[in-house]
C-alpha positions as CSV (number, residue, x, y, z in Angstrom):
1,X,-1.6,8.0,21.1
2,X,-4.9,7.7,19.1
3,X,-5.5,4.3,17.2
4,X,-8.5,4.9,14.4
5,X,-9.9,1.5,12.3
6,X,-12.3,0.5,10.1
7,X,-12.9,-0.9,6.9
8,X,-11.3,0.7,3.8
9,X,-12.8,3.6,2.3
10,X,-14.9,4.1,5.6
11,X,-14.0,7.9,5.6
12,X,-11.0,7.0,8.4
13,X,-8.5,9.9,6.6
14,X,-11.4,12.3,6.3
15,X,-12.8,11.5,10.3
16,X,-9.1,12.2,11.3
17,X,-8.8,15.9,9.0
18,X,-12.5,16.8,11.0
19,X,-11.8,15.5,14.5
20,X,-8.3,16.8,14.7
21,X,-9.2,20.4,12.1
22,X,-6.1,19.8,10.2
23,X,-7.0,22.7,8.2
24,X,-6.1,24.7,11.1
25,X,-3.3,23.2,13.0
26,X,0.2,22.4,12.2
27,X,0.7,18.6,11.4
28,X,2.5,16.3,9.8
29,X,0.5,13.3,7.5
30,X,2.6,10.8,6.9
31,X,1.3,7.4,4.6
32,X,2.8,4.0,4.4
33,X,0.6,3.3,1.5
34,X,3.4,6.4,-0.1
35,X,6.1,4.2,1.2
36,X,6.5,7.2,3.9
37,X,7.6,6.0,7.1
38,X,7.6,8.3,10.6
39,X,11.2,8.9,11.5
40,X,11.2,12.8,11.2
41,X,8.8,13.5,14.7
42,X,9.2,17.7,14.4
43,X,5.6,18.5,14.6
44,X,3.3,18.2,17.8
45,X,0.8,16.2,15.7
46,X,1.8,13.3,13.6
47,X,-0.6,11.2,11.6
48,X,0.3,7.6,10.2
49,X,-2.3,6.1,7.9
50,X,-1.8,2.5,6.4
51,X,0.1,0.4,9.5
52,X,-1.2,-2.2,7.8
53,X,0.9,-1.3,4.4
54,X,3.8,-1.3,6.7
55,X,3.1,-4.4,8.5
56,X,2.7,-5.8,4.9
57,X,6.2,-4.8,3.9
58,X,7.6,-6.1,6.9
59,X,5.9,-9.2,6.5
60,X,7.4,-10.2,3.5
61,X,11.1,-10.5,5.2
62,X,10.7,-11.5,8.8
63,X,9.3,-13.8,10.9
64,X,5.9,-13.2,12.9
65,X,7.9,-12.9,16.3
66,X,10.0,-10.3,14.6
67,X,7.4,-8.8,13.1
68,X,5.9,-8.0,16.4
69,X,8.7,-7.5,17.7
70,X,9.6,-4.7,15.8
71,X,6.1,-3.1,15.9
72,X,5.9,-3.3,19.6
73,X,9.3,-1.4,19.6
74,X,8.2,1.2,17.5
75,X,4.7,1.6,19.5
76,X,7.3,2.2,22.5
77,X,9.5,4.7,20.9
78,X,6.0,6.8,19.7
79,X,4.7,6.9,22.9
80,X,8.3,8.2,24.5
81,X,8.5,10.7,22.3
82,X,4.6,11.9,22.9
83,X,5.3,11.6,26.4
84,X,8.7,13.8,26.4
85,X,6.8,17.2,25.9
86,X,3.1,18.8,26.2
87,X,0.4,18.4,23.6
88,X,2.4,16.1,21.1
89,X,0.2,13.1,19.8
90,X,0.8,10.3,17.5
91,X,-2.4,9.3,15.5
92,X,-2.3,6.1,13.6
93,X,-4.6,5.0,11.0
94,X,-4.8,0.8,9.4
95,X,-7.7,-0.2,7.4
96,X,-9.6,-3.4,9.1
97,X,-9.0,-6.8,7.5
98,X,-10.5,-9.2,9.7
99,X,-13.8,-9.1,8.9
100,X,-13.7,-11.2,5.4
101,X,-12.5,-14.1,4.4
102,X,-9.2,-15.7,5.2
103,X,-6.6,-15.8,2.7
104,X,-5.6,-18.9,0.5
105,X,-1.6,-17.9,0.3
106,X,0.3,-18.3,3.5
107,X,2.1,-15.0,2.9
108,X,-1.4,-13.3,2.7
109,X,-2.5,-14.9,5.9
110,X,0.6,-14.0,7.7
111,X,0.4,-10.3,6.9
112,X,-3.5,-10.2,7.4
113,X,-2.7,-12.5,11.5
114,X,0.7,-9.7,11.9
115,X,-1.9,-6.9,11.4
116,X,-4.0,-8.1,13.6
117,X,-1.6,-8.4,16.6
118,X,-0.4,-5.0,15.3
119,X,-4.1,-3.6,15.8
120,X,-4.2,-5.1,19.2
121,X,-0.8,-3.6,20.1
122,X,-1.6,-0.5,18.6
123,X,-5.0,-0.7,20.5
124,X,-3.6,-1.4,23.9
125,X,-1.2,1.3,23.9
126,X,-3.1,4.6,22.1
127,X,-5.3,6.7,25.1
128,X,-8.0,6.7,22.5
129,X,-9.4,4.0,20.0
130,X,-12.2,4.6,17.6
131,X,-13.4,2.5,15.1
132,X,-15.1,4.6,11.4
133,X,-17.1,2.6,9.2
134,X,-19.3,4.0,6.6
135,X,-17.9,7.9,7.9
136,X,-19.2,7.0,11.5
137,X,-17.0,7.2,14.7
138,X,-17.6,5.0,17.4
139,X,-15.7,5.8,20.1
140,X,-14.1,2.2,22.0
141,X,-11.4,3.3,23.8
C-alpha cells in the first residue's frame, strides 16, 4: 500500500499519474470526491484519491469509534487483497487538513480529528508514504 498527502491542489493526482506512468499501465482511478468508492478490485493497480471525502461522508452518520472502526477494516481488507497475488498495489490519496485552523462546528471538527486518525492508520499500514506539497515529493515512509 502507498499513502500520498499534502495540501490540496499540491499536484498529489498529478505526482501519482508521473511516479506510477499511468499513461502506460493498466489502472483503475477511483475518486471519493465522484462519490466512487473501491469495491470492484480487478486491476493490479488501484488508485483512491479523496479518503478524506469519504471519511467526511461517514462522519456525518457514525460515531468516531465507528468511524475508525470502519476505516481500519477497510485498510485490512486492501492490504489482503494486495497481498493475495504479485504486483497488486493499492495507492490512496487525502488532501492534508491539519495544518490550518480548527473548525468552529463540532461536525467539522469531528470529520477534520476522523481524518486525521484515518491518515495515521492509512500511514501505519501503506509500505510507502510520501507527502507532495507545492508538486514536490518527499518521501517519509
Amino acid at each position: 500500500m502507498h499513502f500520498i498527502t499534502g495540501g490540496r491542489f499540491n499536484g498529489k493526482s498529478e505526482w501519482v499519474k508521473e511516479f506510477y506512468q499511468l499513461e502506460d499501465t493498466p489502472h483503475k482511478w477511483i475518486s471519493a470526491y465522484h462519490g466512487e468508492f473501491p469495491d470492484d478490485l480487478d486491476y493490479q493497480l488501484i488508485v483512491f484519491e479523496g479518503i478524506e471525502q469519504m471519511i467526511r461522508e461517514w462522519s456525518s452518520t457514525l460515531e468516531f469509534e465507528e468511524i475508525r472502526g470502519k476505516w481500519q477494516a477497510q485498510l485490512e481488507k486492501w492490504l489482503k487483497w494486495e497481498k493475495a497475488a504479485v504486483n497488486r498495489k493499492m495507492v490512496l490519496i487525502g488532501s492534508d487538513m491539519s495544518k490550518g485552523i480548527v473548525p468552529m462546528e463540532a461536525a467539522d471538527r469531528k470529520w477534520r480529528d476522523a481524518s486525521g486518525w484515518a491518515f495515521q492508520d492509512a500511514a501505519a499500514a501503506a509500505d510507502r508514504v510520501d507527502l507532495i506539497w507545492y508538486g514536490i515529493s518527499q518521501k517519509i515512509k
